[in-house]
Wavefront OBJ file of the C-alpha trace (Angstrom):
o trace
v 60.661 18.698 70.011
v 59.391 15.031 69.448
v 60.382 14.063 65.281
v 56.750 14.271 64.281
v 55.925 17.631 65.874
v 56.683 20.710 63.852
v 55.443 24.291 64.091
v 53.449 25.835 61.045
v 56.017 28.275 59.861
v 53.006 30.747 57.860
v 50.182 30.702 60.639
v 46.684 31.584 58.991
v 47.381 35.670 58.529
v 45.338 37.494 56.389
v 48.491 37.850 53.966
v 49.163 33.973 54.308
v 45.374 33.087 53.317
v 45.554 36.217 50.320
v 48.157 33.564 49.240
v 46.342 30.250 49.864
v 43.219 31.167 48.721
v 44.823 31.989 45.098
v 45.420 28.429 44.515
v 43.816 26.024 42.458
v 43.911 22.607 41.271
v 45.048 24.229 37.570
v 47.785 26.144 39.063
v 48.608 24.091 42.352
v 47.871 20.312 41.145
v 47.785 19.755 37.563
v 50.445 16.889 37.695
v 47.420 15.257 39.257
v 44.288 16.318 37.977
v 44.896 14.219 34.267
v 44.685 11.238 36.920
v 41.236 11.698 38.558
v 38.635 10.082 37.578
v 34.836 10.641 38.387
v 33.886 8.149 40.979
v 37.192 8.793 43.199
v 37.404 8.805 46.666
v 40.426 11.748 47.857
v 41.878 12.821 51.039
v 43.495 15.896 50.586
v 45.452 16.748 53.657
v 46.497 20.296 54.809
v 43.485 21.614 53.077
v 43.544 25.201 54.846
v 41.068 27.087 53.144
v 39.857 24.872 50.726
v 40.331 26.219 47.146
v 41.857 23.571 45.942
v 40.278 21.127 47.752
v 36.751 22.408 46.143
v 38.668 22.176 42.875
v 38.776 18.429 43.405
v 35.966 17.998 44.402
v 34.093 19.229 40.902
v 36.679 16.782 39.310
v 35.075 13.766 40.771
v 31.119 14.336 40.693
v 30.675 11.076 41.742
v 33.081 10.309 44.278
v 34.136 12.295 47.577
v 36.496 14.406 48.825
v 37.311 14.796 52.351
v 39.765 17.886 53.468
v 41.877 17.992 56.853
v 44.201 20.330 58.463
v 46.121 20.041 61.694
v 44.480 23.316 62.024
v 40.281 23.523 62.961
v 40.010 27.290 62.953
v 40.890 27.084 59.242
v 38.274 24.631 58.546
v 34.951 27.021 58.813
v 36.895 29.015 56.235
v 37.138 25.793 53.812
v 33.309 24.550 54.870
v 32.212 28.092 53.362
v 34.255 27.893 50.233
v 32.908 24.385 49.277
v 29.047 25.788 50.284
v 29.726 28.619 48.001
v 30.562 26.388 45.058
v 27.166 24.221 45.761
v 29.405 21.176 46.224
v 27.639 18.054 48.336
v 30.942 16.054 48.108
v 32.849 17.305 50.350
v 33.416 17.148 54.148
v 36.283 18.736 56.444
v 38.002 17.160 59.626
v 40.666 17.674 61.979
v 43.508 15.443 61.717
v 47.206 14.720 61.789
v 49.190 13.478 59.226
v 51.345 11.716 61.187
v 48.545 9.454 62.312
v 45.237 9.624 59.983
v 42.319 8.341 61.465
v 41.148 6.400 58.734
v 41.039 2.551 57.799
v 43.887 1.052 55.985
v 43.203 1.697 52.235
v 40.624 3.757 52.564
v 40.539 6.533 49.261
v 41.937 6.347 45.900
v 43.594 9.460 46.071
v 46.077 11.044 48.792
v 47.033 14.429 47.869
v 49.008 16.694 50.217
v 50.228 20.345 48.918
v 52.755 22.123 50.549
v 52.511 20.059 53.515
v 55.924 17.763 53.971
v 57.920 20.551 54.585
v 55.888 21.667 57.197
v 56.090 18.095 59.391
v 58.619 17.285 61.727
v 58.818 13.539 59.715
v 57.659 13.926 56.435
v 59.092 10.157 55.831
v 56.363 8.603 58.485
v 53.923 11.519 57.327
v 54.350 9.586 53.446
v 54.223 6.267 54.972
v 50.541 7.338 56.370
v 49.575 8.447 53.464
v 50.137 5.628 51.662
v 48.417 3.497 54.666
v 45.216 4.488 53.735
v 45.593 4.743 50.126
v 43.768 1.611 48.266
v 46.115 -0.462 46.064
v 45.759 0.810 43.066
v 45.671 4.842 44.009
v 47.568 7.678 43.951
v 50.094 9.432 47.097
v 50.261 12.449 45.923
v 52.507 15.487 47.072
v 53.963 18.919 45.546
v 56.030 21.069 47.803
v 58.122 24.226 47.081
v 61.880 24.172 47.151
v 63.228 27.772 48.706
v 67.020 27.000 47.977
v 65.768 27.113 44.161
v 63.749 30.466 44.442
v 65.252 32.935 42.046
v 64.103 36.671 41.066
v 65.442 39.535 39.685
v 65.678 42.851 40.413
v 67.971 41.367 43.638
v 67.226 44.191 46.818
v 70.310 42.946 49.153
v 67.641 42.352 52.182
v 65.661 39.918 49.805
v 68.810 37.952 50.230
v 68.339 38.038 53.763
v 64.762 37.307 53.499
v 65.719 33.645 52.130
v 68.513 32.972 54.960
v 66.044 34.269 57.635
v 62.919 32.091 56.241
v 64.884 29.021 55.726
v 66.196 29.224 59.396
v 63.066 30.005 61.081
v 61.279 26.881 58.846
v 64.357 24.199 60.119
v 64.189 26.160 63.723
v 60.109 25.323 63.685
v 61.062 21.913 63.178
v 60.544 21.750 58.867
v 62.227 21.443 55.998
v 61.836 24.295 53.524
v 63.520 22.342 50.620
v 61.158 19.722 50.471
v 60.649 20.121 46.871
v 63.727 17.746 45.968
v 63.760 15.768 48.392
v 59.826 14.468 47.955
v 61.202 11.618 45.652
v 63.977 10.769 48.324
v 61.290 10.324 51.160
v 58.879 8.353 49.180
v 60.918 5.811 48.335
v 62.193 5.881 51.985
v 58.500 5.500 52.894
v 58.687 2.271 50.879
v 56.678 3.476 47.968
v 58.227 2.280 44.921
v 56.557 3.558 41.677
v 57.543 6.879 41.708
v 57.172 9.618 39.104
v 59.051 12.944 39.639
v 58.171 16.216 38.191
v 58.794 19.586 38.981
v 56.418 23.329 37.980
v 56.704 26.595 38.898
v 54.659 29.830 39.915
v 55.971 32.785 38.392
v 55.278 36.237 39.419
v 56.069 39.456 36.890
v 53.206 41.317 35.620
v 52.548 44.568 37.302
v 49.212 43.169 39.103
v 51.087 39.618 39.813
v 54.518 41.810 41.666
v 52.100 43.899 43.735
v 50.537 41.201 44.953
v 53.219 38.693 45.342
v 55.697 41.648 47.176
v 52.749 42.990 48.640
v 51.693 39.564 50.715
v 55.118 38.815 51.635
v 56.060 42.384 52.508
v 53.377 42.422 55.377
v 53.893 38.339 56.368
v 57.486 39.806 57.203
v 56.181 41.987 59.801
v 52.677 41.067 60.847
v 52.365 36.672 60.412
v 53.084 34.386 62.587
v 56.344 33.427 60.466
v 57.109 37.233 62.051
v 56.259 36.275 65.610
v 58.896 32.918 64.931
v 61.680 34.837 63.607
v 61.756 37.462 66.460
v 60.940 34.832 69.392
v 63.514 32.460 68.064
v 66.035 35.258 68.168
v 66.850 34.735 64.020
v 65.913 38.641 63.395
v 64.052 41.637 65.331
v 61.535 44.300 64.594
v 63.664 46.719 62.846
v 65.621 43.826 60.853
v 61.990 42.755 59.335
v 60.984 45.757 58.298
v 63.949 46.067 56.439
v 63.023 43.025 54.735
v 59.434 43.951 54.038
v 60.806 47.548 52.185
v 62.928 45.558 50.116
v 60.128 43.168 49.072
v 58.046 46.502 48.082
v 60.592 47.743 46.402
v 61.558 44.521 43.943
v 57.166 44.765 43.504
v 57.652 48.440 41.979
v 60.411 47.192 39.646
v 59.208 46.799 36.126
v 61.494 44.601 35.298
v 60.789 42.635 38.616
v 60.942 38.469 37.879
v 60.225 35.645 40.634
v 59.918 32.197 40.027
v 59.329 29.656 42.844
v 60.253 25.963 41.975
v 57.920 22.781 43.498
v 58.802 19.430 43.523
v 56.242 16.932 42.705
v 55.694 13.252 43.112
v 52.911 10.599 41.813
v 53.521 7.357 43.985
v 51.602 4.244 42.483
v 50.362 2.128 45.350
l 1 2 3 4 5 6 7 8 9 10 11 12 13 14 15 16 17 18 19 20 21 22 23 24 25 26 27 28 29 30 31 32 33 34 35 36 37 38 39 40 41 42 43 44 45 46 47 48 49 50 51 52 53 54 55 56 57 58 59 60 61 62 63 64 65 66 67 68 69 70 71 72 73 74 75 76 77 78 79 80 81 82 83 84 85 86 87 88 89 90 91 92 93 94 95 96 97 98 99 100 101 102 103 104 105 106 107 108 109 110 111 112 113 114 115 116 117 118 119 120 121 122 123 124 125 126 127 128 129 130 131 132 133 134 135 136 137 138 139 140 141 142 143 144 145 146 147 148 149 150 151 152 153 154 155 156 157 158 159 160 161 162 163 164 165 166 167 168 169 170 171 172 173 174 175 176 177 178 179 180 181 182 183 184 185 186 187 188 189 190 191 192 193 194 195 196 197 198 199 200 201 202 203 204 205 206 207 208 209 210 211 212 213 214 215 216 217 218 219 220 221 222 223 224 225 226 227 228 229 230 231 232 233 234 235 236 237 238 239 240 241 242 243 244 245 246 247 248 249 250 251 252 253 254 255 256 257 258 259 260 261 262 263 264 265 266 267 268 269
């Protein structure tokens, strides 16, 4: 496939948007919300549903936010959740991040989460970001790192799980380490004040396991991410539902622990 082309590992699933929708700007973005200020203009790109992109919104009352995804059938979800909230200052739109439609130096603000290791060329993706940044603003981006994932109780086919995923992501044409390499592209983008952080999500009450082993358990069998694995020959039927038992069983451990690990990066244009 062409370097900038990449298939969305997740798909929109109802147990891929039980986990989107959870996110916020306070538990997705808060290496970036002590920068905002009111009158901000922010493109926030891969916006799926648009929790977080709402978030933002109500963190600059007097600026704009405008949301995109590669994908438009998400975007009537993310319309609804900013109509819900009453928020004026927002506005959705298809678009690539490999080629933005916008102006050169167009918002303030560039935000992308859990995007890069989703594109086929997360170095040129960077480099449009910063395009339409103004001088002066922000590139922002916060991506997960799977090789860092760690949990405990350890189900042997939770192992597998992590092989599987990460071979299906690169075989889709991603990278599901982005987290440490976001500082690596960035600079390779040609950005050159840049601040690198890291924050995790971390998963171990009883409500927090069910749900967490409970939305991975059926995007095993039933997500696109399923459809990917058995297509691209990395695992079939039988060999998922393996998987998906073992996530339900580290959920019903009391004891059960999982931490995932982001990279983050501030770039000053």
């Amino acid at each position: 496939m062409p370097k900038e082309t990449a298939v969305y590992t997740h798909g929109h699933h109802e147990s891929v948007l039980r986990s989107h929708t959870w996110r916020t700007a306070a538990n997705s973005a808060a290496y970036l919300v002590g920068s905002l200020k009111p009158h901000m203009k922010v493109l926030d790109i891969g916006c799926g549903p648009g929790t977080i992109t709402a978030d933002l919104a109500a963190l600059v009352p007097d600026g704009h936010v405008t949301g995109v995804d590669h994908a438009p059938g998400i975007l009537d979800t993310a319309r609804a959740t900013a109509a819900e909230r009453g928020l004026e200052n927002v506005d959705f739109a298809v678009a690539d991040v490999h080629a933005l439609d916008y102006p050169d130096d167009t918002f303030c603000v560039v935000h992308a989460h859990q995007v890069l290791q989703h594109v086929g060329d997360p170095v040129r993706a960077l480099r449009e970001m910063r395009r339409v940044c103004k001088p002066g603003g922000i590139i922002a981006a916060r991506d997960a790192d799977y090789s860092a994932m760690s949990w405990y109780p350890r189900p042997p086919a939770m192992d597998d799980w992590l092989d599987l995923y990460r071979r299906v992501a690169r075989a889709n044409g991603g990278e599901p380490d982005a987290g440490s390499r976001l500082k690596s592209w960035a600079l390779e983008a040609g950005c050159t004040d840049v601040t690198g952080s890291a924050d995790t999500w971390c998963y171990t009450t009883d409500e927090e396991r069910a749900w967490w082993s409970g939305l991975w358990a059926d995007r095993t069998v039933a997500s696109s991410y399923a459809d990917n694995a058995v297509r691209g020959g990395h695992a079939d039927p039988a060999r998922l539902r393996v998987i998906a038992d073992a996530w339900r069983e580290w959920g019903r451990q009391e004891d059960g622990w999982f931490a995932v690990l982001h990279g983050e990066i501030l770039c000053r244009k």
